[in-house]
Each structure stands twice: as C-alpha cells, then as structure tokens.
N, C-alpha and C positions, 0 to 999 in steps of 0.2 A: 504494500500500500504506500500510494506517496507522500511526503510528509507535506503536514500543512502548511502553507506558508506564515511568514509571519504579517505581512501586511497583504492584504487584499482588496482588493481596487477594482469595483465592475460596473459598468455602465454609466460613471458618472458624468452628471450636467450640472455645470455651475453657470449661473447668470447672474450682470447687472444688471441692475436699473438706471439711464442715463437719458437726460433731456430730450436724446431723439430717440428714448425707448429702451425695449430691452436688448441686453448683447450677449447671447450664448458661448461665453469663453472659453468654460470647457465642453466638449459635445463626446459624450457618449464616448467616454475613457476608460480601458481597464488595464491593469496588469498587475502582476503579484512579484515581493519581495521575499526571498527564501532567505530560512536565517542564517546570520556569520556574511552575507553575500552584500556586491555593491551592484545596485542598478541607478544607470544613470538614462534623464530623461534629456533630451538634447533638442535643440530649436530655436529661433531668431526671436528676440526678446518683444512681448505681446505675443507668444503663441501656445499661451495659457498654463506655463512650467510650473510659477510663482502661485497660482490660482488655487493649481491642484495641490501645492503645501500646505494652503491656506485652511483649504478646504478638509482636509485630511487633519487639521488641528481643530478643528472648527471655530476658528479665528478673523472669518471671514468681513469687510465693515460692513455694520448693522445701519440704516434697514436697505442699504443696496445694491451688499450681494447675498444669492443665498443658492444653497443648493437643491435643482429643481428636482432632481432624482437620482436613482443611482443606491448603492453598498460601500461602505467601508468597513476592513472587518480588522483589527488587530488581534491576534491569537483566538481567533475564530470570533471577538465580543463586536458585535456591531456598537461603531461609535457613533454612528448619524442618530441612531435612538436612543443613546444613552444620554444621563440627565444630565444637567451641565454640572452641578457639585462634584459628579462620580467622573466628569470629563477633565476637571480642573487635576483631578489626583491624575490625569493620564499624563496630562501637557506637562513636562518637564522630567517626570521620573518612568515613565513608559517610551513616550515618545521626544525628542526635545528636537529642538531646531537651531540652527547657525547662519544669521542673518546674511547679505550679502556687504552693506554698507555697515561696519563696528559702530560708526560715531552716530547714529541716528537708531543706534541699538542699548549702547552705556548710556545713563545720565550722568551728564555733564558733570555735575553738582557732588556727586558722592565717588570715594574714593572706590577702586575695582574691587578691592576685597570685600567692603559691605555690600557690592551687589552680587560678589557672587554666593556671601555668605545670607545674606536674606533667601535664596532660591531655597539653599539647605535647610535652613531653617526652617521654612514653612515645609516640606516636603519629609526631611528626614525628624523634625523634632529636636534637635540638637540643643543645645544651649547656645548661647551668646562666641562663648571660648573656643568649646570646642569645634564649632562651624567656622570660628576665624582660623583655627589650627587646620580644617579641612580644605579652606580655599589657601591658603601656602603650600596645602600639598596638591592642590590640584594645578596652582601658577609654577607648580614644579615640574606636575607630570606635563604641560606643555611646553618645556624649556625655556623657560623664562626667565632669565637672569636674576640672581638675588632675589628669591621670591618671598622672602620675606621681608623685605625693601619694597618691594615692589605691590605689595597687597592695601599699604599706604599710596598707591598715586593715585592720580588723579587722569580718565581717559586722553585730556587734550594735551597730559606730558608723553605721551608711548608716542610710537611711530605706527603708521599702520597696519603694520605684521603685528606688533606686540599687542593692538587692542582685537586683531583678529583672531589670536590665541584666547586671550581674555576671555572672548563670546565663545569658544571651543571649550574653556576649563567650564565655561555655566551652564553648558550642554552639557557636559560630560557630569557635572554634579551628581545627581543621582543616579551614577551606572543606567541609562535609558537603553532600550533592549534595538529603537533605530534610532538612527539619527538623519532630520534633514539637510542638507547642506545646498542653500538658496545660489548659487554663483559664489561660492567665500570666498574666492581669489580674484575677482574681476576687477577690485580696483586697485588692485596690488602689481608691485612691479615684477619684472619675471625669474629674478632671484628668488623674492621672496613668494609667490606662486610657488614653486618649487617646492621649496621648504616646508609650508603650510600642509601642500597637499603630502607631501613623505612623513609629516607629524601625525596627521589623519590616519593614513593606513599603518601608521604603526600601532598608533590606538586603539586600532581596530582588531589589529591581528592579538593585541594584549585581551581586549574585554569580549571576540566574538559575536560585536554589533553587528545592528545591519545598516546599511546605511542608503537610502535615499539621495541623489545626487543630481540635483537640477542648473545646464548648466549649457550656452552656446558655444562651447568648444569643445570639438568632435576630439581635439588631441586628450585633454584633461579625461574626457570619456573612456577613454583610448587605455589610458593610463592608468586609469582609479577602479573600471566599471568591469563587472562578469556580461553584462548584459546590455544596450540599449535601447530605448524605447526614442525616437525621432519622431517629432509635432512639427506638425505645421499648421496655423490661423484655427488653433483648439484641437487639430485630430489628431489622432495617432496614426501616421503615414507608413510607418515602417518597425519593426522589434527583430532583434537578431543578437546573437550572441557575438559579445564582441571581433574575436578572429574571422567568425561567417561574414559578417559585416564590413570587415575591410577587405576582405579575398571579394568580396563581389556582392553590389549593390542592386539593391529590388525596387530603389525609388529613387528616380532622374533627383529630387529633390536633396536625396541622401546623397547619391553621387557626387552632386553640386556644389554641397557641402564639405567635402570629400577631399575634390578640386580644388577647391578655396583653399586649403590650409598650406603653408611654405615649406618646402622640401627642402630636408638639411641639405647643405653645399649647390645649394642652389646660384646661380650667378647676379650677383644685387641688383642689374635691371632688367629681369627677370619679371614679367609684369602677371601679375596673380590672377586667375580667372576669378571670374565671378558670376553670379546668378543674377541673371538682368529681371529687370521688376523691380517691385514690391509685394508684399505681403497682403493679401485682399484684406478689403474693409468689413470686419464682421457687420457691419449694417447693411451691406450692400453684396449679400452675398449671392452668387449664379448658382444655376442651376446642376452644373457639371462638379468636375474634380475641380477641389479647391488651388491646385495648382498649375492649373491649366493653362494660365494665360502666359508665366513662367516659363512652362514645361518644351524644350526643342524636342521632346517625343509627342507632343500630342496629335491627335489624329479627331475626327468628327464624334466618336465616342462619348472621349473625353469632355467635351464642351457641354455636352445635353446630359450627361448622366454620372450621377458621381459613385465613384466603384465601392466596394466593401474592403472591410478589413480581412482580407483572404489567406485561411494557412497555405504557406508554398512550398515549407520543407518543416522538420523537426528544428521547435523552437522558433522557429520563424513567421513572420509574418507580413502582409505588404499590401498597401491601398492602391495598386495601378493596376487599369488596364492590361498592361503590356509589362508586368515587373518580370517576364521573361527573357524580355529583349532589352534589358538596360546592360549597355558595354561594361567592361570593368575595365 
C-alpha cells in the first residue's frame, strides 16, 4: 500500500474579489507532498504560487480572497474545515512558512530574539528564559555568527542573508513537519542564494521535513526539488520529476523556461532566449489553452479548446495538445 502523503492538495480554486470583479487565481490545482521530500512549484510571478501558500495556511486577506472549492488535507486532517482555534495550533508548529521579502516579515521595532522567542512561547509553552535560551540555539542552528550577540539586534542592523536566516530559525521553531518557502532567495544576491539555499537542505536532511518550494527559477528547482509542478496564469501546465523534466519537456511553456536560463561558459554576448508575450489577463481570459497566444506550437486546436491535465508517463503529467511533439 502507498504511503500517504503528507500534504494533499486537490482540486483547489482560490479567488479575488476586485473592482472589475472576480479573479480565479488559483483554478482547479492539485498535487501531493510525500514526507522527508522537496516539491517545488515553478512559474512567472502572478501565476498563483504565493496564492496557493496562502491558501494552504488559511491566511488568505479577508473579505477578498477566499477559497471557492477544492481539499487540503495535512496527515490525512482536512484543514479547509477545521476551526480556526485548532488551525492556529497548525500554522507554525505543523506547518510554518518562510517569507520571500525578511524586512516586511520582522518588526522593525523589537529585537530578532523576542520575535522568535514569542512564536515558542505561544506554541511550545516555555517560559520567558528558556525560549530566549531556544532562539540562541536556533540563531545557531542557522549559522549565524555570535548568536548570542546576535538574538539582541535589531532587523534593520543584519544584512539581508542574516534576516533571511532569522525568518528560517522562526520557521524552524517548533520542529514543523513542512515547511513553505515563498521565493526566500529572490532578493538576495547570488553568493548568498547559494548559501541560504545549502542551509535549507541541510536542515532538512537533519529534521526529515518536507518542504514546499515556490519559486520562478527553474535552476533553484533544479537544485533543491525531487519533483516539479510548472503554472502558468493559475494552472498546473506541466508535473514531472525533476531528471524526467530536464531530459525532455511536455510543455512549449516548460521548454521556454528551460531556454531562458544561462549556460555555464556561455560566451557574454550570448543573447538569452526568451518567451515573447505576456502572461494573459485573468479577467480577460479565451476560450482555448491559456498559453496559446505564446505558444510557437500552436495549431487551431489550441485557440478554441483548452486541453486537460493528461497522465503521459509514470509520475508525469502535461496540459498540451501536442506535449508529444515538444523538441528537447
């Protein structure tokens, strides 16, 4: 029998509400995380990554987003019908999340040890002491210089590696069984990318987390993930385990992406492909495959009728027409 997974994700639909109406952000998503495992969700920023962490916290802003349907199951417990008291005990010690931007995550105002020793506190019970003694050990497990120096500053003295460890030790607080991780290194420069993301998986391989990984770079994917799931303007276009996925693509869109990325020892005017377009206007959406107008495979199909999410191999999965005939 297979094992269960630890997060389960099926059929959901998340939507605004927004002056010219409603926006279906996420449409009819699913996929599961097995535990110890990394699955990372990939796609061009608006194309419902951030939505579906939100949603999965139930965190969503109130009154306009909400979600219209759909399952989310963590260790089999539906969390879309659990009550919000019994939700609050999930968000931090089950499930925790690691924002993308630190400084619009720490308050300014209080030093990084009392915010991360307030999380313990409320979750684990602790005393005052002993939760300060646990955020030094936890500004340690993410190699943070002097961490006991360091559990006195204040966020606008670190640099931006060192407040993005910071939001990693407050996730990491109560041992949570997954962990989100919203883009954490996108405003970081590519040293410290680097670093952050080799912290993470070391982390990982210590506590046997799962980890959640939302993020537009197919390399960081590449690198971090057992699995990807690739969105485009809310769907799930494409899911393939990582090796299958780079040996050969099932969606021009994946491809594209693919393309796009710089090859080592490449020659410096070397000019990078790219994917011409934009990303359709969820208000204004046609009738066909959402990537059509994009797409240099498309054919009269495509435009009038938009495909399904179709199995095409073990583990695999792919929303085109023709995800037969895409070149590798």
């Amino acid at each position: 029998m297979a094992e269960t997974p630890l997060l389960r994700v099926r059929d959901l639909v998340t939507s605004y509400r927004t002056e010219e109406g409603t926006l279906r952000v996420v449409d009819d998503v699913s996929f599961d995380v097995s535990r110890a495992a990394t699955v990372a969700l990939v796609g061009e920023s608006g194309c419902g990554k951030s939505t579906i962490a939100l949603s999965i916290l139930r965190l969503l802003p109130s009154p306009s987003g909400w979600i219209e349907s759909g399952r989310i199951e963590l260790e089999g417990r539906d969390l879309l019908g659990m009550p919000e008291r019994e939700m609050r005990r999930v968000r931090g010690r089950a499930v925790s999340m690691v924002f993308q931007e630190p400084m619009t995550s720490l308050h300014p105002l209080y030093p990084v040890g009392r915010q991360i020793r307030e999380s313990v506190m409320i979750h684990e019970r602790m005393s005052r002491r002993r939760a300060r003694a646990r955020a030094v050990e936890l500004l340690d497990r993410v190699r943070l210089p002097e961490p006991d120096v360091m559990v006195d500053s204040y966020p606008h003295r670190l640099s931006g590696g060192q407040r993005q460890r910071v939001l990693i030790a407050m996730a990491l607080a109560c041992e949570p069984k997954l962990l989100l991780l919203d883009d954490p290194t996108t405003a970081l420069d590519v040293t410290t990318q680097g670093q952050i993301l080799e912290l993470l998986r070391d982390l990982q391989n210590l506590s046997s987390m799962s980890v959640l990984l939302f993020t537009h770079d197919l390399r960081v994917a590449a690198e971090n993930a057992s699995h990807v799931i690739v969105m485009y303007a809310g769907r799930v276009i494409e899911s393939a385990p990582v090796p299958d996925l780079f040996a050969k693509q099932m969606h021009p869109y994946t491809r594209g992406l693919i393309e796009s990325i710089p090859r080592p020892g490449s020659t410096p005017h070397r000019r990078l492909r790219t994917i011409e377009g934009i990303e359709p206007s969820l208000r204004r959406l046609a009738g066909g495959c959402r990537f059509a107008d994009r797409c240099p495979m498309r054919v009269g199909r495509c435009v009038i009728e938009e495909p399904t999410l179709m199995p095409v191999a073990a583990e695999r999965s792919a929303r085109c027409w023709r995800y037969d005939e895409v070149p590798s």
